[in-house]
VOLUM-436648 format. One record per atom (N, C-alpha, C): residue number from 1; residue in three letters; x negated, y, z. Coordinates in steps of 0.1 Angstrom, whole numbers, always signed. Example, Ala and Ser with C-alpha at 12.3 -4.5 7.8 and 13.67 -1.06 7.14 Angstrom:
// residues 2
@seq = 1 | type = ALA | east = -132 | north = -57 | up = +78 $
@seq = 1 | type = ALA | east = -123 | north = -45 | up = +78 $
@seq = 1 | type = ALA | east = -132 | north = -33 | up = +78 $
@seq = 2 | type = SER | east = -128 | north = -22 | up = +71 $
@seq = 2 | type = SER | east = -137 | north = -11 | up = +71 $
@seq = 2 | type = SER | east = -129 | north = +0 | up = +79 $
//
This chain:
// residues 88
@seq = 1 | type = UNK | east = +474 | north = +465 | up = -307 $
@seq = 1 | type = UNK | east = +468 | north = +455 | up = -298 $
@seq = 1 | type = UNK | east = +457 | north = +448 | up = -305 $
@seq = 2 | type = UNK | east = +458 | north = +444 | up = -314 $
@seq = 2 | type = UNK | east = +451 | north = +435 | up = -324 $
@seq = 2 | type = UNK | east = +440 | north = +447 | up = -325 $
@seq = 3 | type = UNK | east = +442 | north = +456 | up = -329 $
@seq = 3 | type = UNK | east = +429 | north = +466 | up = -331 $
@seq = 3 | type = UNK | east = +420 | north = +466 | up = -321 $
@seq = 4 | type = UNK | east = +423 | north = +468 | up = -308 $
@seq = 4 | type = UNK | east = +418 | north = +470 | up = -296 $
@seq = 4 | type = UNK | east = +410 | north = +454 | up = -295 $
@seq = 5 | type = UNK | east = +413 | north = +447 | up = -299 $
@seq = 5 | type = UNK | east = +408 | north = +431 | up = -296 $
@seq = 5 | type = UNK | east = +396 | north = +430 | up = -304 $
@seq = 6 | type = UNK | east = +398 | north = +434 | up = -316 $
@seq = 6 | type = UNK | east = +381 | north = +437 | up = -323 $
@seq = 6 | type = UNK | east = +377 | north = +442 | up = -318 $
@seq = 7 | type = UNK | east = +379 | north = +456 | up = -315 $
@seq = 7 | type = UNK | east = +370 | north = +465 | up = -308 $
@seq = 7 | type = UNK | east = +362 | north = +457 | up = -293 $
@seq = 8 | type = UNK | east = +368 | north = +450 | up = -288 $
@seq = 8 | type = UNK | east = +366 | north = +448 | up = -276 $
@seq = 8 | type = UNK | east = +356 | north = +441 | up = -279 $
@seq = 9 | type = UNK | east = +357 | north = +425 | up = -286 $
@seq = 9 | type = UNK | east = +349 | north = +418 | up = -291 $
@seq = 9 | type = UNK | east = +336 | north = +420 | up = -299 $
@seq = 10 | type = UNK | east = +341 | north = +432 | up = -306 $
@seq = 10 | type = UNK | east = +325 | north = +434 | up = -314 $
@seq = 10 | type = UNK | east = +316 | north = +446 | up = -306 $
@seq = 11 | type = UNK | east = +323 | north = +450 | up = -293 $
@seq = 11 | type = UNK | east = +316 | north = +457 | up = -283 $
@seq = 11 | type = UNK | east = +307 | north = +441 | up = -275 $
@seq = 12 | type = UNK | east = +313 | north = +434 | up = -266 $
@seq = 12 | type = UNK | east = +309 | north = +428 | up = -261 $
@seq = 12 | type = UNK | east = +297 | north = +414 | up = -269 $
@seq = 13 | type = UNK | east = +294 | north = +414 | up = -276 $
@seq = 13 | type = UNK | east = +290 | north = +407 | up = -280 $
@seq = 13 | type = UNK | east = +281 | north = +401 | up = -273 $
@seq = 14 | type = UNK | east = +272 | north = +400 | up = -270 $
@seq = 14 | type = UNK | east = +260 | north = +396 | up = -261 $
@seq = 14 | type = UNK | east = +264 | north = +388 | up = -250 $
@seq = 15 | type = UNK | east = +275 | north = +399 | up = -241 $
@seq = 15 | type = UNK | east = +288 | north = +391 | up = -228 $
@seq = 15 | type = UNK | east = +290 | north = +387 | up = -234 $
@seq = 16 | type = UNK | east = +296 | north = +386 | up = -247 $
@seq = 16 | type = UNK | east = +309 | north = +370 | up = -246 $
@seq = 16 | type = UNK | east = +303 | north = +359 | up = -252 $
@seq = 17 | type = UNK | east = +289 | north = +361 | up = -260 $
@seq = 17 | type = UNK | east = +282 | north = +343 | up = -266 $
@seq = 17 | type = UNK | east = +275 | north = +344 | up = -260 $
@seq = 18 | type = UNK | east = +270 | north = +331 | up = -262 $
@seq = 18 | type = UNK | east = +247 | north = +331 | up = -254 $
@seq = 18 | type = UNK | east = +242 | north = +336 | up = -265 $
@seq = 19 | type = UNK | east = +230 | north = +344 | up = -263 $
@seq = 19 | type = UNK | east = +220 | north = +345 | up = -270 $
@seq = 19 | type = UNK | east = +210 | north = +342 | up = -258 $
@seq = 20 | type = UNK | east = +200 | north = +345 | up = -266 $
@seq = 20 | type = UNK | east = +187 | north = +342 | up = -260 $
@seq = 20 | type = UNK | east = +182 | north = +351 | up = -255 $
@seq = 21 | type = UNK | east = +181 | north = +366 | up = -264 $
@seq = 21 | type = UNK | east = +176 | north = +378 | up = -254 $
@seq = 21 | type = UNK | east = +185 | north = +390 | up = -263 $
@seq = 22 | type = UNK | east = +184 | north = +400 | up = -260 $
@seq = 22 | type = UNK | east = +188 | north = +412 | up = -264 $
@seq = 22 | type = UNK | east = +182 | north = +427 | up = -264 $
@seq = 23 | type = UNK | east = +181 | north = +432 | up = -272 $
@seq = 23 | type = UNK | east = +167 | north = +441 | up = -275 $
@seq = 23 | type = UNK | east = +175 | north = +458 | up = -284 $
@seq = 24 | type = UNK | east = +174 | north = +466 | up = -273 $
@seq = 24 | type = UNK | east = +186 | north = +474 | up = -273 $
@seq = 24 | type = UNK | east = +173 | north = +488 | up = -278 $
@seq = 25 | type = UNK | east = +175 | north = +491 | up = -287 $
@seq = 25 | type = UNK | east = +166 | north = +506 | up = -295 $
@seq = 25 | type = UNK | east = +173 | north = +516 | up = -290 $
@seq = 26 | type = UNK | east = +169 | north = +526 | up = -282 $
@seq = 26 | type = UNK | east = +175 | north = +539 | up = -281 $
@seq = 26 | type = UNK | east = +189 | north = +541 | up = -277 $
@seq = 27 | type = UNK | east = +193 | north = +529 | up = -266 $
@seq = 27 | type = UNK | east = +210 | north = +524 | up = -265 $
@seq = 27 | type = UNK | east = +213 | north = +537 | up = -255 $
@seq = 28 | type = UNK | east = +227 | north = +540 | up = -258 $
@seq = 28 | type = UNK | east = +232 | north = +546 | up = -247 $
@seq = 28 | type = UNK | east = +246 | north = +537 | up = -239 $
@seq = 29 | type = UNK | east = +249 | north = +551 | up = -231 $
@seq = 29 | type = UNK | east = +258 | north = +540 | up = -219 $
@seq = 29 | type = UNK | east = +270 | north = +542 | up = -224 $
@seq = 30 | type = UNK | east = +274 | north = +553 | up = -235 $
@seq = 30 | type = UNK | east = +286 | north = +552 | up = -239 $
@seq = 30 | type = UNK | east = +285 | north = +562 | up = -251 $
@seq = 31 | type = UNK | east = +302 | north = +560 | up = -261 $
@seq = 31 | type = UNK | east = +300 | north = +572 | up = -270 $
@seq = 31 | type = UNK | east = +304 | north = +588 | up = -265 $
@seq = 32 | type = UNK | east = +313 | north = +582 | up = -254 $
@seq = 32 | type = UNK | east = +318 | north = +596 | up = -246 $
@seq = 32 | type = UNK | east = +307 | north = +601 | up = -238 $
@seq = 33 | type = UNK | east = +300 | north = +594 | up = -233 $
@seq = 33 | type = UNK | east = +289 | north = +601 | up = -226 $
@seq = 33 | type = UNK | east = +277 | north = +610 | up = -241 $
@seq = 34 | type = UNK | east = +274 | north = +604 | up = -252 $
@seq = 34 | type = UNK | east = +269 | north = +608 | up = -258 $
@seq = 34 | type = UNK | east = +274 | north = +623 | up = -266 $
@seq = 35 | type = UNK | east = +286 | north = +620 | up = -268 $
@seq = 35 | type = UNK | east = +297 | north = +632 | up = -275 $
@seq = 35 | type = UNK | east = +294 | north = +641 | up = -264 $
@seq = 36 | type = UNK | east = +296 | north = +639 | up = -251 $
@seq = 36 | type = UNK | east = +301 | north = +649 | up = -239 $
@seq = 36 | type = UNK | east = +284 | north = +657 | up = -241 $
@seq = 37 | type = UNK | east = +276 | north = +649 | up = -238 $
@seq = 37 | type = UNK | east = +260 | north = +655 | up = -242 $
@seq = 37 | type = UNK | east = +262 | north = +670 | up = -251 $
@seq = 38 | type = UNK | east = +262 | north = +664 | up = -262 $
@seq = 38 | type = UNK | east = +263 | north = +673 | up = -271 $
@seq = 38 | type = UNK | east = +276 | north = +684 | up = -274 $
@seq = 39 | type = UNK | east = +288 | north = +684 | up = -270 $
@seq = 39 | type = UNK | east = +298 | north = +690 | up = -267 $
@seq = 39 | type = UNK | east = +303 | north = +693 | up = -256 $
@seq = 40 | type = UNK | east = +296 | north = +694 | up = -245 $
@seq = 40 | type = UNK | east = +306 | north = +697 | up = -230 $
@seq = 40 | type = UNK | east = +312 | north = +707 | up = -233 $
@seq = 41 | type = UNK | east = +324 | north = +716 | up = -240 $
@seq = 41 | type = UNK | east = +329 | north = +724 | up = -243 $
@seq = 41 | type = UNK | east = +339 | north = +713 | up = -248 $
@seq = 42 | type = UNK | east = +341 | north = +705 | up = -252 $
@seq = 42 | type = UNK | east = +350 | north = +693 | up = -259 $
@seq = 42 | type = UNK | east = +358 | north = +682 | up = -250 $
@seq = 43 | type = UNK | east = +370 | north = +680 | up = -248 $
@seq = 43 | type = UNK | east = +377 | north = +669 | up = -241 $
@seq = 43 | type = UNK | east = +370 | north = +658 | up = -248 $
@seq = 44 | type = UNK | east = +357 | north = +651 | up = -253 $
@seq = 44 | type = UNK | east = +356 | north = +645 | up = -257 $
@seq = 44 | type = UNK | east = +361 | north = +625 | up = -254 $
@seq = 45 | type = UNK | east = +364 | north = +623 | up = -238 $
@seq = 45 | type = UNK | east = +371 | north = +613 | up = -231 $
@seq = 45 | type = UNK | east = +384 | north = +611 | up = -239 $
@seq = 46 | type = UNK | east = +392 | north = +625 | up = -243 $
@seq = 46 | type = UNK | east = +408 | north = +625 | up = -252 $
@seq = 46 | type = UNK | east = +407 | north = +620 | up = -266 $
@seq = 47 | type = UNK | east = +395 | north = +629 | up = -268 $
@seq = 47 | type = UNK | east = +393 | north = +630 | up = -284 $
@seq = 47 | type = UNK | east = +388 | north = +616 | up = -289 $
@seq = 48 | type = UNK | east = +378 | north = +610 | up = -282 $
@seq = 48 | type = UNK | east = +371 | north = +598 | up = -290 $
@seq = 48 | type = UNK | east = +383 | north = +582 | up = -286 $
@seq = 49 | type = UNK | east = +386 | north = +580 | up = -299 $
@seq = 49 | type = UNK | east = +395 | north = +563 | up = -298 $
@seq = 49 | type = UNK | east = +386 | north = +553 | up = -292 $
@seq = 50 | type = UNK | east = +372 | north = +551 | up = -302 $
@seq = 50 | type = UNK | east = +361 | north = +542 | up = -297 $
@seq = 50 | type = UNK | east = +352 | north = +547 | up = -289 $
@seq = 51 | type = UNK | east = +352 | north = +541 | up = -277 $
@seq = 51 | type = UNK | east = +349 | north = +542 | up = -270 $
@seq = 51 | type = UNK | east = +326 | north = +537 | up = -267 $
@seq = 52 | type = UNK | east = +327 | north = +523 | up = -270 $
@seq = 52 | type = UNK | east = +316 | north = +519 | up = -272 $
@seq = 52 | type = UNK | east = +310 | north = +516 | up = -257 $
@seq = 53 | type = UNK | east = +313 | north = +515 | up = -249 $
@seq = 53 | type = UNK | east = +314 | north = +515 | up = -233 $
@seq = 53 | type = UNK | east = +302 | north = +505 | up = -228 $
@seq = 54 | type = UNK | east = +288 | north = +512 | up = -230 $
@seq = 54 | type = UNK | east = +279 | north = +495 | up = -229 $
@seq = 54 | type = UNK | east = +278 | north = +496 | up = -216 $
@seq = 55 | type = UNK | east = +277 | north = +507 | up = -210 $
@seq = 55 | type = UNK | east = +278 | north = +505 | up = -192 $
@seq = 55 | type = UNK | east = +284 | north = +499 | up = -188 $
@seq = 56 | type = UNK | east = +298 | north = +495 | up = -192 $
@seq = 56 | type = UNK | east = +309 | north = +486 | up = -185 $
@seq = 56 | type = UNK | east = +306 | north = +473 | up = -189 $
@seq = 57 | type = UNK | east = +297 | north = +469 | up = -200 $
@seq = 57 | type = UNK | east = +292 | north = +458 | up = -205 $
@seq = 57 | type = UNK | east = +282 | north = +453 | up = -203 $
@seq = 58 | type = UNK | east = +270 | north = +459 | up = -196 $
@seq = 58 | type = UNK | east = +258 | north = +455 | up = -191 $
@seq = 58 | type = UNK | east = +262 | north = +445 | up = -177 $
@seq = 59 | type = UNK | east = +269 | north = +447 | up = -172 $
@seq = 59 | type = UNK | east = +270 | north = +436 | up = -160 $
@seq = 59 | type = UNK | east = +269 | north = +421 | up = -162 $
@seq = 60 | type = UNK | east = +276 | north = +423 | up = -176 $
@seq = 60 | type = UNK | east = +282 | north = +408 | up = -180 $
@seq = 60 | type = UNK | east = +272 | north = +400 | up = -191 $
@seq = 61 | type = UNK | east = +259 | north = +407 | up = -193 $
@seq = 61 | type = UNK | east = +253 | north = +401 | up = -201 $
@seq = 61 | type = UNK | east = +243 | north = +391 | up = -193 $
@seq = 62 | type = UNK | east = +244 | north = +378 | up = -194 $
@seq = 62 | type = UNK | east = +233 | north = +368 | up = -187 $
@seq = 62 | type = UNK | east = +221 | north = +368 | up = -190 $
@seq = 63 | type = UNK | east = +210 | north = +374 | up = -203 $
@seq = 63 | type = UNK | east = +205 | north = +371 | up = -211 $
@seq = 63 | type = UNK | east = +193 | north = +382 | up = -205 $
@seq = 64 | type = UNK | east = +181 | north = +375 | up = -212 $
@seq = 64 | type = UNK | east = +167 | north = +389 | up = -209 $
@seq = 64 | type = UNK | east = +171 | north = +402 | up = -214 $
@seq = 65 | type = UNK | east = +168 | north = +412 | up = -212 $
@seq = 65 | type = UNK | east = +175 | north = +422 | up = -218 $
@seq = 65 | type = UNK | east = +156 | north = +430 | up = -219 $
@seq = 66 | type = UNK | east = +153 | north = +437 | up = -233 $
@seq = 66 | type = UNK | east = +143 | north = +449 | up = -235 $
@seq = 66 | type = UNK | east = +149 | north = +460 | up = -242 $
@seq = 67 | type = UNK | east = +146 | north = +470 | up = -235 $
@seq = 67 | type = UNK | east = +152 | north = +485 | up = -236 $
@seq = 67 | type = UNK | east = +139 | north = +494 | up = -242 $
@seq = 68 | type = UNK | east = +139 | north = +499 | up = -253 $
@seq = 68 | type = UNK | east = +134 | north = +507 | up = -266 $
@seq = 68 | type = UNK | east = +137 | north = +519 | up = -263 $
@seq = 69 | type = UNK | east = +133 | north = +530 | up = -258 $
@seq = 69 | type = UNK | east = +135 | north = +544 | up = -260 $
@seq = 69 | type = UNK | east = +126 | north = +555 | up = -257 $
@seq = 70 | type = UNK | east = +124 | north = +562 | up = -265 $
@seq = 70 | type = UNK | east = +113 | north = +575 | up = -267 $
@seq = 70 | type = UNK | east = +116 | north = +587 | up = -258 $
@seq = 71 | type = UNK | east = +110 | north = +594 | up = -253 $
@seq = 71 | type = UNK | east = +108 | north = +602 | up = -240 $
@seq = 71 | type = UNK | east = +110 | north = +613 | up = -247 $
@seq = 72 | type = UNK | east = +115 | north = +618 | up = -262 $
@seq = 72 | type = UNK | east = +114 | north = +629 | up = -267 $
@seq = 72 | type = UNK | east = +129 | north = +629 | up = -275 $
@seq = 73 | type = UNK | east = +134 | north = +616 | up = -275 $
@seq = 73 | type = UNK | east = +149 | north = +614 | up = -284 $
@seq = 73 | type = UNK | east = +157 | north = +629 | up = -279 $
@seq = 74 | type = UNK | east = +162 | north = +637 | up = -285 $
@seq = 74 | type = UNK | east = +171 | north = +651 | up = -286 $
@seq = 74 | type = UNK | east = +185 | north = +641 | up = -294 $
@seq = 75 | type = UNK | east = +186 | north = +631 | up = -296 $
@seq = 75 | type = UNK | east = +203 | north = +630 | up = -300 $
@seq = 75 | type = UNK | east = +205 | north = +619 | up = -290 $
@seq = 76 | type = UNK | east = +199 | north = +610 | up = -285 $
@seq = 76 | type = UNK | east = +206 | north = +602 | up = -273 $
@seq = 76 | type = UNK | east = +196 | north = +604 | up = -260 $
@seq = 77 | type = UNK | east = +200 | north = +611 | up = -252 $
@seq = 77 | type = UNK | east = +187 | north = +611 | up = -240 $
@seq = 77 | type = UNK | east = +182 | north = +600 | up = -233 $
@seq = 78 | type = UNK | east = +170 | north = +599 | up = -232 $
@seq = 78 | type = UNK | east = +165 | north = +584 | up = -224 $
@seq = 78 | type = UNK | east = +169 | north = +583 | up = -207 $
@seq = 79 | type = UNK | east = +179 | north = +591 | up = -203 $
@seq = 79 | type = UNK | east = +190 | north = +591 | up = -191 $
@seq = 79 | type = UNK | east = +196 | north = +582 | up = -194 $
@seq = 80 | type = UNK | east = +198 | north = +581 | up = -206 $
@seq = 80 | type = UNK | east = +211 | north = +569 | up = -210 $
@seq = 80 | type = UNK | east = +204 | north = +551 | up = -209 $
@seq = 81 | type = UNK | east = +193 | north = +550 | up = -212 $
@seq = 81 | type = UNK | east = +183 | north = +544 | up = -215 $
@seq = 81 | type = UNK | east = +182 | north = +539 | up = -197 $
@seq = 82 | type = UNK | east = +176 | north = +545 | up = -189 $
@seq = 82 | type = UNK | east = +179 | north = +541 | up = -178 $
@seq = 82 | type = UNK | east = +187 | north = +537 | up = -167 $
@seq = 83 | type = UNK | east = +196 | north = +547 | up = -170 $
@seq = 83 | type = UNK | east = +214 | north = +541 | up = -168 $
@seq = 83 | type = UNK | east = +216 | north = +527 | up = -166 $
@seq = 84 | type = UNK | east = +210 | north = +522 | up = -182 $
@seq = 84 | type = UNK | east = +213 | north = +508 | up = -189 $
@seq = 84 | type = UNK | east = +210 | north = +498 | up = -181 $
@seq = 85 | type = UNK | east = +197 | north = +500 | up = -177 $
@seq = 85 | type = UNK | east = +184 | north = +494 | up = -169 $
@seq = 85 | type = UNK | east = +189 | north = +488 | up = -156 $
@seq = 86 | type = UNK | east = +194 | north = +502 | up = -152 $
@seq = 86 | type = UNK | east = +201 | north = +501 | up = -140 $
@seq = 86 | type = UNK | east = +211 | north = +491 | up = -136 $
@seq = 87 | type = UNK | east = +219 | north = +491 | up = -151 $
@seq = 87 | type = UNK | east = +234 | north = +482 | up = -149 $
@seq = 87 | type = UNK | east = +230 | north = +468 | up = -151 $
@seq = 88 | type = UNK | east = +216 | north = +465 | up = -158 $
@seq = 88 | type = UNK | east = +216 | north = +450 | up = -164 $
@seq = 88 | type = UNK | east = +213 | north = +444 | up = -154 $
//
């Protein structure tokens, strides 16, 4: 339980203090979504513990949000990048 409580917290960061803005380089909307990318042959949803879930955390951020990503990134696709956009 205690494990899960960091995790949660050092996920959410942005949702849970004020900052002033947030400025996200090449972010994707999850690590399962990025794993599954690269492995759809892989239960990757079973396999990965951390999750990293910024889709489910974009709603809750109050703060200006600028989104950083390259039209040519091959390890996180700028799908993800928009996704984000979407949720903030």
């Amino acid at each position: 339980m205690l494990d899960e409580a960091v995790h949660e917290r050092r996920g959410n960061l942005a949702a849970a203090h004020p900052v002033r803005a947030l400025i996200l380089a090449s972010p994707f909307t999850s690590l399962v979504d990025v794993a599954s990318d690269h492995f759809p042959f892989l239960p990757c949803g079973w396999i990965l513990r951390d999750r990293f879930d910024n889709l489910a955390v974009a709603p809750r951020v109050r703060c200006p949000v600028l989104i950083l990503h390259g039209t040519n990134d091959r390890t996180i696709s700028p799908d993800h990048a928009r996704r984000l956009a979407a949720a903030f």
